[in-house]
Phi, psi and omega in degrees: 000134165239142170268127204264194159266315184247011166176181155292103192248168161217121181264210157202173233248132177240188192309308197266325247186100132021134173217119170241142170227157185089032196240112163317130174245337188198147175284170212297145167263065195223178195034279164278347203248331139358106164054068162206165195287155168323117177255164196300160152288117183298125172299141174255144182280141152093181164281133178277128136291137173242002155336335200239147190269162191263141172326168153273150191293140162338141182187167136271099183277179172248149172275148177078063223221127179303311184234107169278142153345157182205146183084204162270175181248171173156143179275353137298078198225007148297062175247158138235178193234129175235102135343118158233150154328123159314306173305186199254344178300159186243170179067035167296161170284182184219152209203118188256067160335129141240113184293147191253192178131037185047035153071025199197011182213177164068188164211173174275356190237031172291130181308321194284046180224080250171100143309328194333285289222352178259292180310324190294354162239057129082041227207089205285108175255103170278141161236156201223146171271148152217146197277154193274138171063214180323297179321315168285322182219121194187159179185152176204172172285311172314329177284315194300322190286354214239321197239123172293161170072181200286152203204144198083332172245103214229331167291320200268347177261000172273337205254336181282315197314308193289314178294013166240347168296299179332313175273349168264344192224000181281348171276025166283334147275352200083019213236141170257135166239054151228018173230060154245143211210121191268125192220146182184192206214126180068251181303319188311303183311332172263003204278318185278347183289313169335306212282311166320315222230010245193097189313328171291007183239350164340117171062014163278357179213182171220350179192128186263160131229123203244144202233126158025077143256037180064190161177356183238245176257115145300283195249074166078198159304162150286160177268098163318175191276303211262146188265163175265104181265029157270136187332319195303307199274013181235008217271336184243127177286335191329146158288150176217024150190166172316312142348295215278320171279346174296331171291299206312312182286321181305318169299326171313312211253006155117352181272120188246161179113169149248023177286191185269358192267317181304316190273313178319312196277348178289310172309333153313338212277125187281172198318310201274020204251333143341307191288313184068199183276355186306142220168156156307278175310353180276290165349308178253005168263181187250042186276171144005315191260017164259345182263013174214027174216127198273007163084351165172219176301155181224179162259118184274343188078009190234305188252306174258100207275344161187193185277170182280322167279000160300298181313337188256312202304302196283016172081022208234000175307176161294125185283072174223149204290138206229157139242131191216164143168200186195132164353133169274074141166052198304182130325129188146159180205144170239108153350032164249153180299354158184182189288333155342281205292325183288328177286316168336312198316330199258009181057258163278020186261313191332315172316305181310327195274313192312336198299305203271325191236017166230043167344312209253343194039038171242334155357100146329132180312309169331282198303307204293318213270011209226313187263346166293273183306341174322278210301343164257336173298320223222313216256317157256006169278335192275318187279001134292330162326297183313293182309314175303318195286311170308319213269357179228023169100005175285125154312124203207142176226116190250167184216177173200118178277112196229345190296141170246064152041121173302320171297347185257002186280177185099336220193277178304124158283101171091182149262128179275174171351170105093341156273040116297337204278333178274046115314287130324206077133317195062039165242034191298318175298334176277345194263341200201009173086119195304333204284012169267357192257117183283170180266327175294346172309281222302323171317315192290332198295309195302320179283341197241338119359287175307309168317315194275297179321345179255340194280310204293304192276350178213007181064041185211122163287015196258156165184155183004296237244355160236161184298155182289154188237105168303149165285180208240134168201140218286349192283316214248267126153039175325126157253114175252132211253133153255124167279181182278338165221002159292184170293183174270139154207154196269155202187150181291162187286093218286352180292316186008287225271353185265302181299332173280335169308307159336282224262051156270321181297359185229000000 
């Protein structure tokens, strides 16, 4: 049993690991407490089990999801979960999980985010619930008129709440909290990029890692907070701030006004019809839930003071050692009607790009709009992130993850999206089943693990037992490549000349 700051918990003890699951970090976000920042947890008498994972935040879920949902759903879903070292010792480092799924998907308690395998070395690891969809990012005017302090990025201020848990209550675990290191993937990834560049998170970590986190607009525009009622701003039904979906969904569901009668019917509304169809694919189709969901973080000016790619451009992150990269068949797409019209994008450039990603000019439309977009989406906002990061004194390391699973070859081009992550995790047997882990799997698994565990206890990923990882510098442009089936090794970046083409489009 640990004794908390607002109670008493009992986890219980596994092969590897300490295990608590189920740990209030913020009281319930329901009824009134709807679309408001995380209030404190209320102390509990006596002991809390902490054994059982706490719902996941309310969603839709999807099929095929690198890491599935496990449990319930629910709009009470401000818990986390902590791995602790067995042993008795103190000042472990600590490692802060933010789950990804486009900020409309996922929890904390998909097995293959299973801590074991970060505590049996020595690693206090928590993952954390945030609210999801609406629920995480909304605004409306009645909301803007009715409540002080910050208001709208409500994921993102769940994610400062737990990472302020984290500095009050981890030597309770063994965990040091002037050695936490925030780390996620995909939404997760960009949530730490936020967090990084964002003046509220001032001193809540000490060293990121970003998995396929973007680095530019990941899910689209940014929003101002507020709607605009000058004649000029009505001239288009488009939405043009966070406000305007807040309007939009509220008239979907019949509520017209901006009063105290409007936010009450909004909060009335039940969880599931708030959550709605929202989904990834839902997300990226042209339904409905797109004029009425503003798509992730917006700038509110309080918690979110500008975009992450503002914020980099001008030097203003946090100066702390960041790793970054993404899957060599990350996520992306570029929209167009034939290969003609994808190549125009880069204008006088175009020859070039036909050059470097249709040599042959037989490329399916599909593939190019798909391997374009990777690489503007996913793959040169990470080497501008890198490049920024340097530029403003950060030790920064950067990668591209290619290793391919044995079961999946064959069947896979590359690593998609997210399947880095039971890598990370060191869960490659929950991912794909043990008797299916190849030795050659399970070595990419031990390295790139290792890399994040050594990064975590010293803010360097290198150490004995892996190849070495050069730091990232505009001279040299060091990459460290996991291929699909050697080892890792670092090499100037063979993308180079593709990625500078990229970042002419942005």
């Amino acid at each position: 049993m640990t004794r908390l700051d607002d109670g008493i918990v009992k986890g219980e003890v596994t092969d590897q690991a300490r295990v608590f699951r189920g740990i209030p970090f913020a009281a319930p976000p329901v009824g009134a407490r709807r679309w408001q920042p995380p209030h404190p947890v209320t102390p509990w008498e006596g002991v809390r089990d902490a054994t059982a994972f706490s719902p996941s935040c309310l969603q839709t879920p999807m099929a095929g999801d690198e890491a599935p949902l496990a449990g319930n759903l629910s709009e009470d879903c401000l818990y986390l979960n902590v791995w602790q070292p067995k042993d008795d010792a103190e000042n472990h480092p600590v490692m802060v999980w933010i789950h990804g799924g486009g900020y409309v998907n996922g929890g904390s308690a998909a097995p293959v985010y299973d801590g074991s395998a970060f505590a049996r070395d020595g690693v206090v690891l928590v993952s954390i619930n945030y609210r999801l969809g609406r629920f995480g990012f909304f605004a409306h005017p009645a909301l803007t008129a009715s409540e002080s302090g910050p208001k709208g990025n409500y994921a993102i201020m769940d994610q400062m709440a737990a990472l302020a848990w984290v500095q009050r209550n981890i030597r309770k675990f063994g965990g040091d909290p002037d050695n936490v290191t925030v780390f996620g993937e995909s939404a997760g990834g960009n949530s730490v990029l936020y967090l990084a560049s964002q003046p509220k998170a001032r001193g809540l970590f000490s060293k990121a890692v970003v998995m396929s986190g973007g680095g530019r607009d990941l899910m689209g525009p940014i929003y101002p907070l507020e709607h605009d009622d000058t004649p000029s701003a009505q001239d288009s039904d488009a939405p043009r701030s966070a406000e305007d979906f807040g309007l939009n969904f509220a008239r979907q569901h019949g509520i017209e006004g901006t009063d105290e009668a409007a936010l009450k019917a909004l909060r009335d509304l039940p969880a599931q019809q708030v959550a709605g169809e929202l989904n990834m694919p839902t997300l990226a189709s042209e339904r409905i839930e797109k004029k009425t969901y503003v798509g992730g973080p917006f700038v509110d000016g309080d918690v979110i003071v500008d975009s992450v790619q503002h914020r980099f451009m001008n030097t203003a992150q946090f100066q702390v050692p960041l790793l970054i990269g993404t899957t060599d068949n990350d996520l992306g797409a570029m929209g167009a009607d034939s290969r003609e019209a994808l190549f125009s994008r880069f204008k006088g450039a175009a020859d070039q790009a036909r050059a470097l990603y249709d040599p042959s000019g037989t490329a399916e439309l599909h593939d190019l709009s798909r391997r374009i977009g990777r690489d503007v989406k996913m793959t040169e906002p990470a080497r501008f992130i890198a490049r920024q990061a340097i530029a403003g004194g950060q030790a920064t390391w950067l990668y591209r993850f290619g290793h391919v699973a044995t079961p999946m070859r064959g069947r896979w081009n590359g690593a998609p999206h997210a399947t880095d992550i039971p890598y990370a995790f060191d869960t490659l047997a929950t991912r794909f089943g043990a008797e299916q882990v190849s030795e050659e799997d399970a070595a990419a698994a031990r390295a790139f693990h290792t890399y994040l565990v050594n990064f975590a206890r010293q803010g360097d990923p290198n150490g004995a037992v892996v190849p070495e990882w050069p730091r990232y510098d505009t001279n040299t442009a060091p990459l460290m490549i996991f291929p699909e089936r050697a080892a890792p090794s670092a090499s100037p970046d063979p993308w180079q000349t593709a990625l500078d083409l990229v970042e002419g489009l942005h």
